[in-house]
DSSP file (Angstrom, degrees, kcal/mol; ACC not computed):
  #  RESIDUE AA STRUCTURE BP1 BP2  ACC     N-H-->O    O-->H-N    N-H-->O    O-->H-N    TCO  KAPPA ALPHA  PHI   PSI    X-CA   Y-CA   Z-CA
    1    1 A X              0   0    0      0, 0.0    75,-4.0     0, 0.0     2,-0.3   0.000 360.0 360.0 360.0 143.7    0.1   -6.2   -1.4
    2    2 A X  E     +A   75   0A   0     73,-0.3     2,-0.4    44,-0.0    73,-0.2  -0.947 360.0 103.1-162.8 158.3   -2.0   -6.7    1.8
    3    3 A X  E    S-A   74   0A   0     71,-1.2    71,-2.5    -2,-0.3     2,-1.3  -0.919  77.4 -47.0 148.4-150.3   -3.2  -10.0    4.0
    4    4 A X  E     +A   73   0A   0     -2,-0.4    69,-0.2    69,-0.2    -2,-0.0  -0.740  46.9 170.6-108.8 100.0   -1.8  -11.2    7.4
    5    5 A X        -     0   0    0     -2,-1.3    -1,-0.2    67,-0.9    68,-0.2   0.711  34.8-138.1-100.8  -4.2    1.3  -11.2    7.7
    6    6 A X        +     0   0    0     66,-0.8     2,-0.6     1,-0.3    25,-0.4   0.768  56.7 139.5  50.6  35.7    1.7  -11.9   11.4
    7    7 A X        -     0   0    0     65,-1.5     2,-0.8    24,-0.2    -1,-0.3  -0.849  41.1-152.9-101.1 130.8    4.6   -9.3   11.4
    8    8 A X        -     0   0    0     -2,-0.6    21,-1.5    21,-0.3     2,-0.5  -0.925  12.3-153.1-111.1 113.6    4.7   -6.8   14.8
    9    9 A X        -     0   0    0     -2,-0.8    16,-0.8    62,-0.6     2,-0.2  -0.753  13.7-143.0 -83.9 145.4    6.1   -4.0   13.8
   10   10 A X        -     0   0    0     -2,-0.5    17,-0.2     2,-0.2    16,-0.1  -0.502  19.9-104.7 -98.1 155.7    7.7   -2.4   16.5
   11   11 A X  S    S+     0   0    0     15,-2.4     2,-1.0    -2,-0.2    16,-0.1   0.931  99.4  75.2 -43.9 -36.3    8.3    1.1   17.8
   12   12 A X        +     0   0    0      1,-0.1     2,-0.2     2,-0.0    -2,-0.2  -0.384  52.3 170.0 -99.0 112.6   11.7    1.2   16.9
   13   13 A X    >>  +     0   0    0     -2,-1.0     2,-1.7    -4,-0.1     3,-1.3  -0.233   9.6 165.7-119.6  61.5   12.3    1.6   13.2
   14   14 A X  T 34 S+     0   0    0      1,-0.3    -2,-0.0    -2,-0.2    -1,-0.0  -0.522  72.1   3.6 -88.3 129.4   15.8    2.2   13.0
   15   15 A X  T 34 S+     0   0    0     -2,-1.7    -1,-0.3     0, 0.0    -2,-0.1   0.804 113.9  91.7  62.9  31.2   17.1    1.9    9.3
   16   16 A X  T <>  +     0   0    0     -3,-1.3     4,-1.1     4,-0.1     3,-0.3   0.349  39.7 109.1-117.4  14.3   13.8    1.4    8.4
   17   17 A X  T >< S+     0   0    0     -4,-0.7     3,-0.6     1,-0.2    -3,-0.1   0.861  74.0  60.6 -44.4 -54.7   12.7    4.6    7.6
   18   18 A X  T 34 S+     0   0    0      1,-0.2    -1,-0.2    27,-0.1     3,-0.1   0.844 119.1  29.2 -51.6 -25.4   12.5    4.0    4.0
   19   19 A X  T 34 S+     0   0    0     -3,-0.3    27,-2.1     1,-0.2     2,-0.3   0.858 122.3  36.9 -98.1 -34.8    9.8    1.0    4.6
   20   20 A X  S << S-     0   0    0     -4,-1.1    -1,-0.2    -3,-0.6     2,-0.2  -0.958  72.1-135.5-131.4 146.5    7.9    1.9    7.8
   21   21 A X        -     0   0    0     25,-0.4    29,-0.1    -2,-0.3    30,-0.1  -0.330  38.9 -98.6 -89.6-170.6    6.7    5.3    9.2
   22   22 A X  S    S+     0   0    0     -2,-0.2     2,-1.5    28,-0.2    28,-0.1   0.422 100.3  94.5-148.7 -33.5    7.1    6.4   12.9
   23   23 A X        +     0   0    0     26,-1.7     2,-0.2    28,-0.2    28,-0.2  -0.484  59.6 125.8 -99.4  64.9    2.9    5.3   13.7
   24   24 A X        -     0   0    0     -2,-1.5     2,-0.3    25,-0.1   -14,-0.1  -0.681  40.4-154.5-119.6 177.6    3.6    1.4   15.2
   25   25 A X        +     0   0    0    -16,-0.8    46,-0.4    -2,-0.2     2,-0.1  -0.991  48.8  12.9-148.8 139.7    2.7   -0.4   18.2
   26   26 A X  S    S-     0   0    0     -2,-0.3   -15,-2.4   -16,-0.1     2,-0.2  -0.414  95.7 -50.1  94.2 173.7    3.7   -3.2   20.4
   27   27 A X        -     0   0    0    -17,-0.2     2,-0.2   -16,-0.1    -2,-0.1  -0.587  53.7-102.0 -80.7 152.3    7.2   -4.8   19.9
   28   28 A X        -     0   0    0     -2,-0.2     2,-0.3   -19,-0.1   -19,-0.2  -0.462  41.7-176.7 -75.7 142.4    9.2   -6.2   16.6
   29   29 A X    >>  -     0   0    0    -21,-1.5     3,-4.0    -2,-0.2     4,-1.4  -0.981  45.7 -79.2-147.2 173.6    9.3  -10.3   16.0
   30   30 A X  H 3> S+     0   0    0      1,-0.4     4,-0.6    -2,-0.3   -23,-0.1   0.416 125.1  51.2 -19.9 -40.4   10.9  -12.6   13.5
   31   31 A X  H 3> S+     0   0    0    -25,-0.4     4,-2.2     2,-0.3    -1,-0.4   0.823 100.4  59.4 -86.8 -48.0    8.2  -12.1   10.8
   32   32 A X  H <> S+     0   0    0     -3,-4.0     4,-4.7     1,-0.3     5,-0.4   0.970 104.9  58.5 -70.7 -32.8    8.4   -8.3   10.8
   33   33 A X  H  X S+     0   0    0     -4,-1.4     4,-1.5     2,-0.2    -1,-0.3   0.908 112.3  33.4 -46.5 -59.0   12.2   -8.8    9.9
   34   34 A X  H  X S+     0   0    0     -4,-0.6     4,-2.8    -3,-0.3     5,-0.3   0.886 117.2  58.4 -70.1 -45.6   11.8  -10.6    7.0
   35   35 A X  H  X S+     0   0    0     -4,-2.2     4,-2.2     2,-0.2    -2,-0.2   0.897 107.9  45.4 -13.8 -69.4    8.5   -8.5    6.3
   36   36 A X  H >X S+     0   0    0     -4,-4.7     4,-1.5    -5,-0.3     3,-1.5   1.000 115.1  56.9 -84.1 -65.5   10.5   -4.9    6.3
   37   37 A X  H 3X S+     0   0    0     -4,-1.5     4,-3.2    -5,-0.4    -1,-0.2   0.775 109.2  38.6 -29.0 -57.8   13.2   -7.0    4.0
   38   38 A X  H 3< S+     0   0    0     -4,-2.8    -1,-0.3     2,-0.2    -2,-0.2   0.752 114.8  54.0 -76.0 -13.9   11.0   -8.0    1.3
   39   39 A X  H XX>S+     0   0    0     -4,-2.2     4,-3.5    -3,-1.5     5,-3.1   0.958 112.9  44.6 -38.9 -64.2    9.3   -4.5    1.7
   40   40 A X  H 3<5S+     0   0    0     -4,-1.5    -2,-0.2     1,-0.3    -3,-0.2   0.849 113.6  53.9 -67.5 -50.5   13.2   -2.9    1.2
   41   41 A X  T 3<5S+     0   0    0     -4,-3.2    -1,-0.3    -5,-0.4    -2,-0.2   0.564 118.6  31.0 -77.5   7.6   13.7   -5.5   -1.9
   42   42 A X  T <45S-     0   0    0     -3,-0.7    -2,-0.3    -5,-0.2    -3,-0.2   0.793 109.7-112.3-132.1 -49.4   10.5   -4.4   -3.8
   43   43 A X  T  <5 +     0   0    0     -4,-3.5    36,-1.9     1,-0.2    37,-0.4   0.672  63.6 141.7  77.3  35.3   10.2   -0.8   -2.9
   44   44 A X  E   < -B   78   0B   0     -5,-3.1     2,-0.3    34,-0.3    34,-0.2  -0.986  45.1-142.2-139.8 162.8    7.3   -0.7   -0.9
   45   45 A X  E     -B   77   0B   0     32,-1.6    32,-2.3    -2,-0.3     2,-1.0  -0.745  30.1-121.5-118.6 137.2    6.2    1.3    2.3
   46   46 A X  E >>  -B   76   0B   0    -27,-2.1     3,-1.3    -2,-0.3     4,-0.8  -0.565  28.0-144.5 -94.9  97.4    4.0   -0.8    4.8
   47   47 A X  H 3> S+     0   0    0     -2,-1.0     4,-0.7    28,-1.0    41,-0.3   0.747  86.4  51.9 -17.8 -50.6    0.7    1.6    4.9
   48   48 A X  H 34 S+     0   0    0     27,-0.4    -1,-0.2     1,-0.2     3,-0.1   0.818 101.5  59.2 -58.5 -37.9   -0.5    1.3    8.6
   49   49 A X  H <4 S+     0   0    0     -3,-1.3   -26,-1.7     1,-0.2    -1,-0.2   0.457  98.7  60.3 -89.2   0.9    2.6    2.1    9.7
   50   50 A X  H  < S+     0   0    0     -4,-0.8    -1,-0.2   -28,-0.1    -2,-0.2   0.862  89.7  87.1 -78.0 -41.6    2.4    5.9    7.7
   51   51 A X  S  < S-     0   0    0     -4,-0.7     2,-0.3   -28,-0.2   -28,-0.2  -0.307  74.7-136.0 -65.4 149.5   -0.9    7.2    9.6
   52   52 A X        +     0   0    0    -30,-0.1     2,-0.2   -29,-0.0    -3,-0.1  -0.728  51.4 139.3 -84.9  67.7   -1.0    9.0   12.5
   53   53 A X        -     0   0    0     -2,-0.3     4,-0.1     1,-0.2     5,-0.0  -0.631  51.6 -81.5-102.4 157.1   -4.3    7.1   14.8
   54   54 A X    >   -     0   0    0     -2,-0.2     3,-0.9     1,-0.1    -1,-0.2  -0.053  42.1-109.6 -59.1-167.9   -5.3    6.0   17.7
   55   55 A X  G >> S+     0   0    0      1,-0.3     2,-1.9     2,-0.2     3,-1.9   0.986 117.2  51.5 -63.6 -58.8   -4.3    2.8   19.1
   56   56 A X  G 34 S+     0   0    0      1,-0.4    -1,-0.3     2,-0.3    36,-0.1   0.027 104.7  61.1 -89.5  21.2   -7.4    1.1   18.9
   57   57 A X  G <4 S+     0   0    0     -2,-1.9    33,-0.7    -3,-0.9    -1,-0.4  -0.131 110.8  46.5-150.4 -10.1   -7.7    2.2   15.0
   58   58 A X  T <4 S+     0   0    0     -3,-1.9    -2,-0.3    31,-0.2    -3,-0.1   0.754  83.3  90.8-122.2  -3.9   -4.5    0.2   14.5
   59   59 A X     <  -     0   0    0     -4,-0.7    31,-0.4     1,-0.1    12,-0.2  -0.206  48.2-178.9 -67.6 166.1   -4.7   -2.6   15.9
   60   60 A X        +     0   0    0     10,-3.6    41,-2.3     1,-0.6     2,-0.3   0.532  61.4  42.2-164.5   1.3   -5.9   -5.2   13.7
   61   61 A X  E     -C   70   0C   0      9,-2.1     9,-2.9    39,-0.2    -1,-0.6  -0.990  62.5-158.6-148.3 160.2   -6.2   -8.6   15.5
   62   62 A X  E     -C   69   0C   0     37,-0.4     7,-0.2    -2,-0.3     4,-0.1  -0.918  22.8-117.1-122.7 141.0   -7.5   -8.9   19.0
   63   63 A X    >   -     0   0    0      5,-1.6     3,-0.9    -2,-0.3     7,-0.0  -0.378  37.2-108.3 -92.3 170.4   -6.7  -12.2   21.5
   64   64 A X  T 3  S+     0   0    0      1,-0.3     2,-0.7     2,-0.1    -1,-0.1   0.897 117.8  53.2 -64.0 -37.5   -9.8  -14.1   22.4
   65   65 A X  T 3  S-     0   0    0      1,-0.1     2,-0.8     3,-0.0    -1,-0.3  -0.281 116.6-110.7 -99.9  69.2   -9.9  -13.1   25.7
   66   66 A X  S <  S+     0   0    0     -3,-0.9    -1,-0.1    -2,-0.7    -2,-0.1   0.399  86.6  96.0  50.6   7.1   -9.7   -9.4   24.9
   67   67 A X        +     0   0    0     -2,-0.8     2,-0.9     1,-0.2    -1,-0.2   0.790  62.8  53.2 -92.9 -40.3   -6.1   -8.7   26.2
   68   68 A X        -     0   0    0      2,-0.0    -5,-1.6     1,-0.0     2,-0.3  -0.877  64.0-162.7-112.0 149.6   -3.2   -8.7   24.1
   69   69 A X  E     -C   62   0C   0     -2,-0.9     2,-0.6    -7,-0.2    -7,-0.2  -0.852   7.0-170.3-110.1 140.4   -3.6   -6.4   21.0
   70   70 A X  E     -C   61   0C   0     -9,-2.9   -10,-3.6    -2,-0.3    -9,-2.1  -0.947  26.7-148.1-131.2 142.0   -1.2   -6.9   17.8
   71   71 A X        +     0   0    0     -2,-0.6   -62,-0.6   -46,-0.4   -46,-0.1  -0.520  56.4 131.9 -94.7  64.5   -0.8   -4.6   14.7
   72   72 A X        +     0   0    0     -2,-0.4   -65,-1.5   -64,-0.1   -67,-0.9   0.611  42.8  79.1-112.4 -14.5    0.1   -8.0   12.4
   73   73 A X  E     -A    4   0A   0    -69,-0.2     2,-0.3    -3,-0.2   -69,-0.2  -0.812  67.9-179.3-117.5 141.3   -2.3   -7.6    9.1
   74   74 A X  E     -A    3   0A   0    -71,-2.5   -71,-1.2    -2,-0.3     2,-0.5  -0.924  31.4-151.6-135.3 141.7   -0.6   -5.1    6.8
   75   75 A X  E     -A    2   0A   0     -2,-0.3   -28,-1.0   -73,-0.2   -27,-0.4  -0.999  19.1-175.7-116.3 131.9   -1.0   -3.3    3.3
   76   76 A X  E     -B   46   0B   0    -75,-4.0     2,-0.4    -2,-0.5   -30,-0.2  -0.772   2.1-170.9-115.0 167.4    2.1   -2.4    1.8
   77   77 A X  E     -B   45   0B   0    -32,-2.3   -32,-1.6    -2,-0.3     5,-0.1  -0.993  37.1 -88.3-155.6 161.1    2.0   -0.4   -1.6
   78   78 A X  E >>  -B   44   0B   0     -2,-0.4     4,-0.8   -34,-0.2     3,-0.7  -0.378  35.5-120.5 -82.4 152.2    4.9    0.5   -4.1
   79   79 A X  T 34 S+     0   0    0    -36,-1.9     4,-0.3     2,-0.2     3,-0.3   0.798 112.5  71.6 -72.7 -17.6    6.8    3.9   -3.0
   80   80 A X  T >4 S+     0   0    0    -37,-0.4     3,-0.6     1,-0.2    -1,-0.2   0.996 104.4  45.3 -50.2 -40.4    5.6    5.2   -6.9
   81   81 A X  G X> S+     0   0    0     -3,-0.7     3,-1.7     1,-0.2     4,-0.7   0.501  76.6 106.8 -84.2  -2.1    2.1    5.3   -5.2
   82   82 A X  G >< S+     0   0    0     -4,-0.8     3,-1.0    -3,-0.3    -1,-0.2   0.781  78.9  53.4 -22.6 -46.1    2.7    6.8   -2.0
   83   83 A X  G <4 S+     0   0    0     -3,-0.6    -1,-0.3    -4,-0.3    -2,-0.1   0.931 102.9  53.3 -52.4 -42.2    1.1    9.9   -3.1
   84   84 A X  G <4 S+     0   0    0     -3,-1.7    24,-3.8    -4,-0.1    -1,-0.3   0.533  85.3  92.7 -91.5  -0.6   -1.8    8.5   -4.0
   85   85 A X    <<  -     0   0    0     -3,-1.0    22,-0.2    -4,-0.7     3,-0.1  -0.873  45.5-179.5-103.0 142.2   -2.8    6.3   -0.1
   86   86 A X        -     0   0    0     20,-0.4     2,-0.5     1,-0.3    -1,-0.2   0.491  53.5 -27.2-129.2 -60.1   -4.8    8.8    1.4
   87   87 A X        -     0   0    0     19,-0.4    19,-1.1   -36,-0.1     2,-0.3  -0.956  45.5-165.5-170.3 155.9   -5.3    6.4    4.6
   88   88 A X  E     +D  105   0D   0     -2,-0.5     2,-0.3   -41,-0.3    17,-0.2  -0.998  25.4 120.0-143.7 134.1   -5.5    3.3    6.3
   89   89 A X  E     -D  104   0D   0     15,-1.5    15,-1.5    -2,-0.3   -31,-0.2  -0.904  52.9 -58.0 178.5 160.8   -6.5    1.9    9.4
   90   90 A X  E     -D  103   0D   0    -33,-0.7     2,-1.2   -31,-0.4    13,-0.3  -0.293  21.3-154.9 -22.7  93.6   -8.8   -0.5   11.0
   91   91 A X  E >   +D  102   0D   0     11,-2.3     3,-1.4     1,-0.2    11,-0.7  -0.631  17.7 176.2 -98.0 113.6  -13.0   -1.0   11.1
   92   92 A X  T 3   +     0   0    0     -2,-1.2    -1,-0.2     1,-0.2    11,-0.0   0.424  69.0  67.1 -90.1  29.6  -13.9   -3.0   14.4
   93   93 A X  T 3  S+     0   0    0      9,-0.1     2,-0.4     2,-0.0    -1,-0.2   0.161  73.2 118.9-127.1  25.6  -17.4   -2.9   13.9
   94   94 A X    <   -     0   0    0     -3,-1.4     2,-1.0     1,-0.1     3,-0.3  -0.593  67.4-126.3 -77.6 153.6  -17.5   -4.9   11.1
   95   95 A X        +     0   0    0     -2,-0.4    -1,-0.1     1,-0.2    -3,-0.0  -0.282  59.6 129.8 -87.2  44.4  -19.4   -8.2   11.0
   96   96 A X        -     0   0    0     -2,-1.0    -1,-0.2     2,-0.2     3,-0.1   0.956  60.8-135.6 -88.0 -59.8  -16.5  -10.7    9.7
   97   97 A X  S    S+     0   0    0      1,-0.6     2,-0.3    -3,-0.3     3,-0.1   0.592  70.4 104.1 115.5  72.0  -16.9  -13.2   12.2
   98   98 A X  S    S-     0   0    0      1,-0.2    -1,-0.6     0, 0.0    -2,-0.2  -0.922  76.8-122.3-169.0 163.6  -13.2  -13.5   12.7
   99   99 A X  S    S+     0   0    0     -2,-0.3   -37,-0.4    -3,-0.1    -1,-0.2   0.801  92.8  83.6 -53.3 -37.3  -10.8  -12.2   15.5
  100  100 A X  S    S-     0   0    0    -39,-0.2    -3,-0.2    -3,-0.1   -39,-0.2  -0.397  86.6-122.7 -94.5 135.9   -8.6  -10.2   13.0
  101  101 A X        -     0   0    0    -41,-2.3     2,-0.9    -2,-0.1    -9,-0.1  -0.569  32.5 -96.0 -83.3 161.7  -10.4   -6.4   12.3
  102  102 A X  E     -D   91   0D   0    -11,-0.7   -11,-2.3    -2,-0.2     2,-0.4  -0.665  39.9-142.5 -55.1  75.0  -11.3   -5.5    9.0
  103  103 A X  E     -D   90   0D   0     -2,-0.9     2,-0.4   -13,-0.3   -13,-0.3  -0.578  18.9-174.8 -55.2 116.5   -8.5   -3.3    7.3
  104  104 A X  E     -D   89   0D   0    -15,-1.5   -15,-1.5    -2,-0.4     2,-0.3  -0.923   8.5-170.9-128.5 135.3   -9.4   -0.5    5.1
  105  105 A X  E     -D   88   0D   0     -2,-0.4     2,-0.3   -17,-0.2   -17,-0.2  -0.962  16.1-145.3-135.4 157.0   -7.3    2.0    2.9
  106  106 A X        -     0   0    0    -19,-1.1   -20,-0.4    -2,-0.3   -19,-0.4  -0.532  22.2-172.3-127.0 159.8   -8.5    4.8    1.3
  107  107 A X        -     0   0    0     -2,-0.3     2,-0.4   -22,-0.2   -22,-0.2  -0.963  12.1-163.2-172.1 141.0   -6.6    5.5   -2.3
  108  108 A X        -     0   0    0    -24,-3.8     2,-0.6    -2,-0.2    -2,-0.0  -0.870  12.8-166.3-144.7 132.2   -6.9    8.5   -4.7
  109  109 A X        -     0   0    0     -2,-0.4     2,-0.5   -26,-0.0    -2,-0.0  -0.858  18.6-149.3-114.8 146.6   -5.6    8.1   -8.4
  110  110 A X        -     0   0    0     -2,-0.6     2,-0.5     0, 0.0    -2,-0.0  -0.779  22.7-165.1-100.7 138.0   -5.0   10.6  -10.8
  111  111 A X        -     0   0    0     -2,-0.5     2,-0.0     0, 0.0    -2,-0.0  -0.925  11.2-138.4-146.7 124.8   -5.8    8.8  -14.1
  112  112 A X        -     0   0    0     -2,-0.5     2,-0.1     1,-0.1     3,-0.0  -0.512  29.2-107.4 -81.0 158.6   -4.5   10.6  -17.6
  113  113 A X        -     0   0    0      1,-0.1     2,-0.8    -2,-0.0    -1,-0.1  -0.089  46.9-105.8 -40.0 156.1   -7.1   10.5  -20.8
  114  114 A X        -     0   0    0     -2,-0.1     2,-0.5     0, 0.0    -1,-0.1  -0.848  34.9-126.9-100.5 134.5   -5.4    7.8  -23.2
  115  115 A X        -     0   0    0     -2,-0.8     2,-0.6     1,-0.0    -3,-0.0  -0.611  14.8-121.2 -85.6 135.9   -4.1    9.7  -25.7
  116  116 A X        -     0   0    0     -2,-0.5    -1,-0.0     1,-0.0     0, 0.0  -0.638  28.3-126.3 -95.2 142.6   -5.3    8.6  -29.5
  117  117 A X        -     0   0    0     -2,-0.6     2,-0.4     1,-0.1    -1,-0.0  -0.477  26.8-126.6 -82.7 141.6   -2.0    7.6  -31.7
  118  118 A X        -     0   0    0      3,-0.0     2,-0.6     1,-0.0    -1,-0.1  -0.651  22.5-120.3 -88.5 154.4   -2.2    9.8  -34.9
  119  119 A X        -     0   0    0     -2,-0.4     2,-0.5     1,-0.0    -1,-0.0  -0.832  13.6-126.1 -98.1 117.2   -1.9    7.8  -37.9
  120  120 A X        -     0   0    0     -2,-0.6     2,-0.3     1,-0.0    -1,-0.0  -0.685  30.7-154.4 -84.8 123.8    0.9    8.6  -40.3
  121  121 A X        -     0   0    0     -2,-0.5     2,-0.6     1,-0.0    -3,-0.0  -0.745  15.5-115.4-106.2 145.2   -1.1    9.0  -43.3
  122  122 A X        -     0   0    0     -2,-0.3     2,-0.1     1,-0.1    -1,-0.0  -0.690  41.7-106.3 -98.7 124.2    0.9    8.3  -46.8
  123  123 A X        -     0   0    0     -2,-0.6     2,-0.7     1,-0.1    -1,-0.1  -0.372  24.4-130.6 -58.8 133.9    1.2   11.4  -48.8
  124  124 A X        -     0   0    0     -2,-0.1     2,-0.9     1,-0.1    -1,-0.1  -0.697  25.1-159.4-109.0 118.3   -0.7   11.8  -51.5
  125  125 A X        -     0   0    0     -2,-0.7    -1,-0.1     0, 0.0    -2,-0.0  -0.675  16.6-131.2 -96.3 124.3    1.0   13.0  -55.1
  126  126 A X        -     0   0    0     -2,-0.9     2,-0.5     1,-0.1    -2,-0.0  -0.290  24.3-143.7 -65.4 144.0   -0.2   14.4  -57.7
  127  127 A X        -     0   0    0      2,-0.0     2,-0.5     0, 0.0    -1,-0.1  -0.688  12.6-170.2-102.1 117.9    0.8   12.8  -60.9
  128  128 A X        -     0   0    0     -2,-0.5     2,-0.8     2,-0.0    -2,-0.0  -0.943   8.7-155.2-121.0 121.7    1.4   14.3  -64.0
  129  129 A X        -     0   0    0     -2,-0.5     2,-0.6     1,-0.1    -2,-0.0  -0.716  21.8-143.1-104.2 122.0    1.9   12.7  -67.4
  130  130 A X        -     0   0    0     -2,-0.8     2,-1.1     1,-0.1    -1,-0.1  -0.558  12.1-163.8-111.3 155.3    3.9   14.6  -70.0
  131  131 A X              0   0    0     -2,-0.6    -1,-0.1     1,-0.1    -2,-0.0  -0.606 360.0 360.0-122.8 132.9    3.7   15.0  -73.3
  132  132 A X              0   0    0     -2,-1.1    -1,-0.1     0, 0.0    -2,-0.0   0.595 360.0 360.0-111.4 360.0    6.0   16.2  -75.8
């Protein structure tokens, strides 16, 4: 799950380890509360907040006049996948024509062959007619 969720997670992520890692910015508000809830009811761990980066590679929307910085657009991903986000964080020199930076996560899957169902095959008997 990923978009804008206009949640600030905040430094302090007490009894919210399971959902958010240690790597936030800024203060918590209304939205990240309900946010880290439906996180905790689905089983999934908010991406951004997993990474170790600089600031300026977490942030992810910027105010018009260039002052206050928010970490509010988010990818969250189910804790089965954990393994498999490699990383996530910000590109500000993309060309989106929007305030909000460009988020990118980086994924690696391990992906089995399908295995081909054998076919139960009917046994074949031989037939004998006897004659007496």
């Amino acid at each position: 799950m990923m978009g804008d969720m206009n949640a600030k997670t905040g430094s302090n992520n007490a009894g919210l380890e399971h959902v958010m890692g240690r790597h936030r910015i800024e203060n918590m508000n209304e939205n990240c509360e309900v946010f880290s809830e439906l996180c905790a009811s689905c089983d999934l761990i908010t991406g951004g907040t997993v990474f170790p980066h600089k600031t300026c590679h977490k942030v992810s929307w910027v105010s018009p006049h260039n002052v206050t910085e928010n970490q509010i657009d988010h990818i969250a991903i189910s804790k089965r996948f954990r393994r498999s986000l490699l990383d996530v964080r910000n590109k500000t020199g993309a060309d989106i024509s929007s305030d909000h930076h460009l988020m990118i996560a980086n994924f690696r899957f391990k992906i089995l062959a399908a295995r081909r169902k054998t076919e139960t095959r009917r046994k074949k008997y031989k037939n004998f007619k006897c004659q007496v």
